[in-house]
C-alpha positions as MATLAB code, in Angstrom:
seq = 'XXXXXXXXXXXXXXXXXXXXXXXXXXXXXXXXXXXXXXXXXXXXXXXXXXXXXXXXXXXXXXXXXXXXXXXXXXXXXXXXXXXXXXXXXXXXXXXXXXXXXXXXXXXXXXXXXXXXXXXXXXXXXXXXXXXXXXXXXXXXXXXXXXXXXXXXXXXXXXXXXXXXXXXXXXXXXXXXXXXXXXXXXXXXXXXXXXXXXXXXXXXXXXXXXXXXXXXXXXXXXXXXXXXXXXXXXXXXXXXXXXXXXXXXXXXXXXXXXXXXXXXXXXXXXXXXXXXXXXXXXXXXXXXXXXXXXXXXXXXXXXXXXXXXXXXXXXXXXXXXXXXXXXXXXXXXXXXXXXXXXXXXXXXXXXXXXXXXXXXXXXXXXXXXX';
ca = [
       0.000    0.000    0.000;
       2.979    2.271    0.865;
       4.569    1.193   -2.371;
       1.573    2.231   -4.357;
       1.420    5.167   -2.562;
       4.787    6.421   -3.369;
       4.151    5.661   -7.202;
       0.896    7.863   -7.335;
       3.011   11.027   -5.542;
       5.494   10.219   -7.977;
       3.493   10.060  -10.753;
       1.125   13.179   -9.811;
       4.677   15.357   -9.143;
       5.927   14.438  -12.204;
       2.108   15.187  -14.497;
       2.295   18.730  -12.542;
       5.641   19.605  -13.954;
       4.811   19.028  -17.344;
       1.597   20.774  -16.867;
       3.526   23.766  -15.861;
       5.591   23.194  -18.684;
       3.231   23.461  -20.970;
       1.365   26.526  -18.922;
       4.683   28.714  -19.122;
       5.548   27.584  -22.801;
       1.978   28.723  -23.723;
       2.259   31.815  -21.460;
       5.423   32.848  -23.596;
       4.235   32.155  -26.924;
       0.720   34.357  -25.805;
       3.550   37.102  -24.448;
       5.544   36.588  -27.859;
       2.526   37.710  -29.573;
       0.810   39.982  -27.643;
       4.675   42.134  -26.968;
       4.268   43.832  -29.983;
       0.713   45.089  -29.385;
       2.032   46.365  -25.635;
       4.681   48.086  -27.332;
       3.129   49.930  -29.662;
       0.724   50.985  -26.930;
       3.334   52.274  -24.948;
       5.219   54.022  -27.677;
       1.016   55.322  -28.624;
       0.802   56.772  -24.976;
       4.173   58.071  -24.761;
       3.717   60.438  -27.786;
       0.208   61.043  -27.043;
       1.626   62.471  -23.557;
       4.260   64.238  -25.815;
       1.748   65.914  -27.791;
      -0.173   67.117  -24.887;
       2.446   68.418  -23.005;
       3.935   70.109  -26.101;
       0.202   72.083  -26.251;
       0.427   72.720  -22.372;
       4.086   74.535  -22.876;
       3.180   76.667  -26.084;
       0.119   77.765  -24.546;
       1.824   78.432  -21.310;
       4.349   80.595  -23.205;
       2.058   82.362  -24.923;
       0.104   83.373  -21.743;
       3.169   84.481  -20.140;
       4.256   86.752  -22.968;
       1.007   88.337  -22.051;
       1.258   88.243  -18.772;
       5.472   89.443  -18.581;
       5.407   92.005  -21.327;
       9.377   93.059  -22.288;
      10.459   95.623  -19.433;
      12.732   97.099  -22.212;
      12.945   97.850  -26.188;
      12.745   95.365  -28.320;
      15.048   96.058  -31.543;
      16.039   94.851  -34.470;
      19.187   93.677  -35.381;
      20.278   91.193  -38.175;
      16.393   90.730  -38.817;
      15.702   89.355  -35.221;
      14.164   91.218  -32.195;
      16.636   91.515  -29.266;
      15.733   93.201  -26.006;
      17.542   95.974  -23.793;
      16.594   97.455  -20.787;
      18.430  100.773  -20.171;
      18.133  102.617  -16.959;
      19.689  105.580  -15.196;
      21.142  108.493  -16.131;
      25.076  109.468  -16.664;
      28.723  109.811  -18.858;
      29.656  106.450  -18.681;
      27.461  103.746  -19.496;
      27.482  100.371  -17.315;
      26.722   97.374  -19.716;
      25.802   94.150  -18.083;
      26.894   91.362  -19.849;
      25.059   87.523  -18.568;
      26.442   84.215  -18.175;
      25.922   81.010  -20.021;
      22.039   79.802  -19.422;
      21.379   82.295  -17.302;
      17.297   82.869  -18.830;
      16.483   86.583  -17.260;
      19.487   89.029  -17.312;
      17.351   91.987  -15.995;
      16.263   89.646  -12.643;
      19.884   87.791  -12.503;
      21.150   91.545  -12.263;
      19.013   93.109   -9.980;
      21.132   93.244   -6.835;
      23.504   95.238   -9.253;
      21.336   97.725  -11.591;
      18.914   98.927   -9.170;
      21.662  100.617   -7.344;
      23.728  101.550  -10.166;
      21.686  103.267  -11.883;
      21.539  105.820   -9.649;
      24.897  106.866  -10.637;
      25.370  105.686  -14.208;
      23.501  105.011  -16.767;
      22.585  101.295  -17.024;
      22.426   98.365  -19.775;
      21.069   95.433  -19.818;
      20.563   93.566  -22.910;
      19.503   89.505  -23.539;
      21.504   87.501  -26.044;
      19.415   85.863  -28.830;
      18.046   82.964  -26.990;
      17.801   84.380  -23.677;
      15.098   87.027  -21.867;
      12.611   88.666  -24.751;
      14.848   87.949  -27.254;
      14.258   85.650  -30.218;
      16.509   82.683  -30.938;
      18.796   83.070  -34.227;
      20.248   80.384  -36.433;
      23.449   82.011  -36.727;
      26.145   80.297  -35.682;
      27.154   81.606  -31.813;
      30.532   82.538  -33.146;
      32.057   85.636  -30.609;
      32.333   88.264  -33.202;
      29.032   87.677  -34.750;
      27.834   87.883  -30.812;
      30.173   90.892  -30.346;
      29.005   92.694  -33.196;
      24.928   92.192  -32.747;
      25.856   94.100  -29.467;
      28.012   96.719  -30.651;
      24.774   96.732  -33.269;
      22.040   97.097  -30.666;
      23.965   99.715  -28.714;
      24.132  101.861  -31.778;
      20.600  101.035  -32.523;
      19.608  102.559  -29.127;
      21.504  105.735  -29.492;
      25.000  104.443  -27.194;
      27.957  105.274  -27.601;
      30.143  105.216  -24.795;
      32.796  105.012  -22.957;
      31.222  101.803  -21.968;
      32.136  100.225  -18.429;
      31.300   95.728  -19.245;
      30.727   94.213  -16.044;
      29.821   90.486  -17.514;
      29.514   87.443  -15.689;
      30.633   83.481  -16.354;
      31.254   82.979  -19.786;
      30.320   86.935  -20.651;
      34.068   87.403  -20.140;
      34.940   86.682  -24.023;
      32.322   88.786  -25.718;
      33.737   91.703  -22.937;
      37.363   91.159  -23.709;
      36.793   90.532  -27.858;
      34.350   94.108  -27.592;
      37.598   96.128  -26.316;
      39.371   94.140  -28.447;
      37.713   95.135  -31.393;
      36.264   98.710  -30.162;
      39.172   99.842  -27.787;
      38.132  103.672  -28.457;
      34.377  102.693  -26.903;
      35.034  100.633  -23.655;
      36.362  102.293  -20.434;
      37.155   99.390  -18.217;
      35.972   95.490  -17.546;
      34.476   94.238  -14.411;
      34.753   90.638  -14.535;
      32.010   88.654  -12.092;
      33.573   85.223  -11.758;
      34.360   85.014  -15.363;
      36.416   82.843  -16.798;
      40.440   83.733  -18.397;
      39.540   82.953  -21.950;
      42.412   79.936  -21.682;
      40.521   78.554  -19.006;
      37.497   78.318  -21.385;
      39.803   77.096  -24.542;
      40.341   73.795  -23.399;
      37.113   73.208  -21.089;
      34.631   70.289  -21.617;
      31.228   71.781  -22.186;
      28.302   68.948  -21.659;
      27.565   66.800  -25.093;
      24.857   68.225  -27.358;
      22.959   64.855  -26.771;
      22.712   65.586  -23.373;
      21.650   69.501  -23.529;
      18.852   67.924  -25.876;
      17.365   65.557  -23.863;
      17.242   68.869  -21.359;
      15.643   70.723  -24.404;
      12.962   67.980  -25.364;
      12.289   67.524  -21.628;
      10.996   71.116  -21.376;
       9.467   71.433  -24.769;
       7.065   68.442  -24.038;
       5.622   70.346  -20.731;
       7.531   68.295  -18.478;
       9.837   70.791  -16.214;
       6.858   72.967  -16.185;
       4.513   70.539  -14.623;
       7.248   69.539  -12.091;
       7.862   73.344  -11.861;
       4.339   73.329   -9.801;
       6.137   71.435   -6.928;
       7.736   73.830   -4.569;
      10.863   72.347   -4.098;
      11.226   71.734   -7.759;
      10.909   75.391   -8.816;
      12.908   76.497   -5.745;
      15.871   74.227   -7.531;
      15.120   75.457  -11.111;
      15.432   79.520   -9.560;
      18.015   78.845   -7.038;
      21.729   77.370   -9.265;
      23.247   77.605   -6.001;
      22.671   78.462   -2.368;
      22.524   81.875   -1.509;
      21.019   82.657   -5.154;
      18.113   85.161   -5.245;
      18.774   86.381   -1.775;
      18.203   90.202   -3.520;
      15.842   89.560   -5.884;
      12.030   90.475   -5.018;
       9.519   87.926   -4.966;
       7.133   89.866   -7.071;
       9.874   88.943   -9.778;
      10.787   85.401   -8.842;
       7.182   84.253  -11.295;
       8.627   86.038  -14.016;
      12.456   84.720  -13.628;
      10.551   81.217  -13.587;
       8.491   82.155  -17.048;
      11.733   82.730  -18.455;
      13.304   79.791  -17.522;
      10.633   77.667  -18.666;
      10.756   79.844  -21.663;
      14.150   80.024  -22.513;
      15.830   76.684  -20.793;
      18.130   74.670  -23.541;
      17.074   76.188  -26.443;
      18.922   75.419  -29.903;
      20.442   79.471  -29.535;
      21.353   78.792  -26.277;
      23.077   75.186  -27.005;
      24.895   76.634  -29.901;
      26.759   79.194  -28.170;
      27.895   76.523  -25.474;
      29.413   73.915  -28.613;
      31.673   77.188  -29.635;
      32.825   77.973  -26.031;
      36.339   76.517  -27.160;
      36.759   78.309  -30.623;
      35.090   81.506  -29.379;
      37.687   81.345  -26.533;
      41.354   80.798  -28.808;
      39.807   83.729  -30.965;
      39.636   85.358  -28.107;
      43.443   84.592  -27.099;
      44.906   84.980  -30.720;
      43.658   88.298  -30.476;
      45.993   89.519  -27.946;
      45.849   91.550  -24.230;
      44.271   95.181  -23.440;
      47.221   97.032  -22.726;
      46.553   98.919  -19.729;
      43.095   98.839  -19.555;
      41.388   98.766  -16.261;
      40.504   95.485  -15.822;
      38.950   93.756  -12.055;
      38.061   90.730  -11.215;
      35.763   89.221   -8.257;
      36.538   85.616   -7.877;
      34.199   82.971   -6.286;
      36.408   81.259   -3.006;
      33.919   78.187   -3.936;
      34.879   77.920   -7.422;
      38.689   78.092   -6.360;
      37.766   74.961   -4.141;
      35.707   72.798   -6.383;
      36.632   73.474  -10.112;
      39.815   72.075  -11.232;
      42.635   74.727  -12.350;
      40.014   77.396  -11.708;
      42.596   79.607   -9.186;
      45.400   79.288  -10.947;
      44.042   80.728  -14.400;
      41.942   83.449  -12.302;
      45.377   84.815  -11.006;
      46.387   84.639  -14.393;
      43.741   86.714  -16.036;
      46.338   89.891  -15.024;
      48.225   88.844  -17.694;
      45.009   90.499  -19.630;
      46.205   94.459  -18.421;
      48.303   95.907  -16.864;
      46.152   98.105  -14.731;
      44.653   94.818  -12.532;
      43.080   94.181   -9.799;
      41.814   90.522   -8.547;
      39.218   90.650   -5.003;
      38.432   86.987   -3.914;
      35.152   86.096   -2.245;
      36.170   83.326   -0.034;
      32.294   82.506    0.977;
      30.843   83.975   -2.425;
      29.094   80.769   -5.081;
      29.905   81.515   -9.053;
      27.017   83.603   -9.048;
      29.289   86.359   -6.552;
      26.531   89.270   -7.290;
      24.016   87.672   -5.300;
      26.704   87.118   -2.116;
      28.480   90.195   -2.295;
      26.296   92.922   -4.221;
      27.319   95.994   -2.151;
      31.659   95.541   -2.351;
      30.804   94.763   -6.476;
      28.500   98.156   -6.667;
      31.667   99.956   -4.634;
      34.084   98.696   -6.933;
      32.500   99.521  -10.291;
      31.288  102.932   -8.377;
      35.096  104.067   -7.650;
      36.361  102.684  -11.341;
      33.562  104.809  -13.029;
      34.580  107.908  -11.005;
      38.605  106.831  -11.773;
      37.710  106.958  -15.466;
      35.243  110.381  -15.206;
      38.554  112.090  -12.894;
      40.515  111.710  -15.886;
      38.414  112.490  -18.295;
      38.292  115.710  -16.526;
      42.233  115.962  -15.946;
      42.341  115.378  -19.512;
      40.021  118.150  -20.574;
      41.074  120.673  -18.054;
      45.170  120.159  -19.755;
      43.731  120.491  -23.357;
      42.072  123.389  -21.861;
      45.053  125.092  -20.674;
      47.241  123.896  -23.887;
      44.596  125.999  -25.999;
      45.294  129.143  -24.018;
      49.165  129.171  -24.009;
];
């Protein structure tokens, strides 16, 4: 009885396992055919979601054109519309130059031009891709940047002395302007900006990878995380201690611009010719004795490879130098240390007036005799 016992386990154990053979063989044939179907479901829903959130982000643009208006002109130049914000009164005119992805110039600079124009007249332009201003095909080659400035400023009725005060990457289109306008530009206030042969050999992120940024934005996706707190906190804030100055009334409209302007083609472009904008740059030669200071970020001098070393060496630029570090300051130094910045551009404007005067006053005096 045992015996027969043990044959009829043996013989159920060994019907189950080729049942469940043949279940999971049948399973993966059904899978095998239905795979397809799921996939092209999935890829169905994925664009469908595309779609929608592409609507959601053009319509959100729009709205916010409406609802931001430009604070500035908009003018032509090369056929495009580029905007500029000019405020203040005074001889010398204080042109704020913007970093590398940096979407609103006129709230990134706020700590700085609210002040300073109440001494100097005041300019604050976008780049093509950035702000109010339309994206451009052309290639982001410096002097085709350096001359739709020198463009716009004539445009507006500017004509210096102009005082550049430009920030990150803003440090080659200020260098190649006095390098190809020396008679127009009065001195350079560099904000954490790089030495041009800092930026010749640096590894800007891959074009695939700024593109998946792009496409994540274009298809509504930033924006809807944008709606979570923390999320948009991140998107305004590049580093801690960012925005400390700026108003909240503007912080809505420095997030409509980022959602606006973040990765765009213009904006991509101009980061894929950081290394050939930056040995044009250096094959153009040094400034002679323009006045040339430079505020560098302590952080940056910690964290970014070779970063100190080619900041001292930006006095090579001029020989009338002057280097301030901001041991606690992030790149973004304006936002730490607005007031010493405003006091340093203050006291090189009234350097430059003083001997404009000095100037004047001997020609005056030569006329007589």
């Amino acid at each position: 009885m045992i015996a027969n016992e043990a044959n009829w386990y043996g013989t159920n154990e060994q019907q189950m396992k080729v049942g469940l053979r043949v279940t999971l063989d049948q399973k993966s044939k059904l899978l095998k055919k239905r795979w397809p179907k799921v996939a092209l479901i999935i890829v169905l829903v994925l664009v469908l979601l595309g779609i929608v959130g592409s609507i959601y982000q053009e319509q959100s643009k729009q709205a916010e054109l409406i609802q931001y208006p430009p604070l500035g002109k908009m003018v032509e130049v090369e056929g495009k519309q580029m905007h500029v914000y000019v405020q203040g009164e005074g001889d010398v005119t204080i042109v704020l130059a913007s970093g590398h992805g940096t979407e609103n110039p006129y709230v990134d600079f706020y700590p700085l031009h609210e002040k300073l124009s109440e001494q100097a007249k005041v300019v604050i332009y976008d780049r093509f891709g950035y702000g109010w201003s339309d994206k451009t095909s052309v290639p982001r080659d410096i002097d085709t940047i350096t001359q739709e400035l020198h463009t716009l400023l004539h445009e507006i009725g500017e004509k210096g002395p102009y005082l550049f005060v430009a920030h990150s990457i803003a440090s080659l289109e200020a260098i190649r302007f006095a390098q190809s306008h020396p008679d127009e530009v009065a001195g350079i206030v560099l904000l954490d900006a790089g030495n041009p042969t800092f930026y010749e050999t640096y590894e800007s992120p891959s074009k695939a990878v700024q593109k998946i940024m792009q496409t994540l934005n274009n298809i509504g996706v930033l924006r809807m995380l944008s709606h979570i707190e923390a999320v948009a906190d991140t998107l305004l804030q590049p580093e801690e201690g960012y925005g400390q100055h700026i108003p909240e009334s503007l912080k809505k409209l420095q997030l409509a611009m980022f959602l606006k302007n973040f990765s765009n083609d213009t904006v991509i472009d101009e980061m894929l010719y950081l290394q050939s904008n930056a040995k044009k740059v250096i094959d153009a030669g040094h400034l002679g004795d323009l006045p040339l200071i430079w505020f560098t970020s302590g952080i940056n001098q910690q964290v970014i490879q070779g970063w100190s070393e080619s900041q001292e060496e930006l006095a090579e630029w001029s020989t009338n130098n002057k280097q301030i570090i901001l041991d606690r300051a992030g790149h973004y130094v304006h936002h730490h240390e607005p007031g010493l910045i405003i006091e340093e551009i203050s006291n090189l404007t009234k350097a430059f007036l003083q001997k404009n005067r000095d100037a004047s006053e001997k020609s005056e005096v030569a006329t007589i005799k």
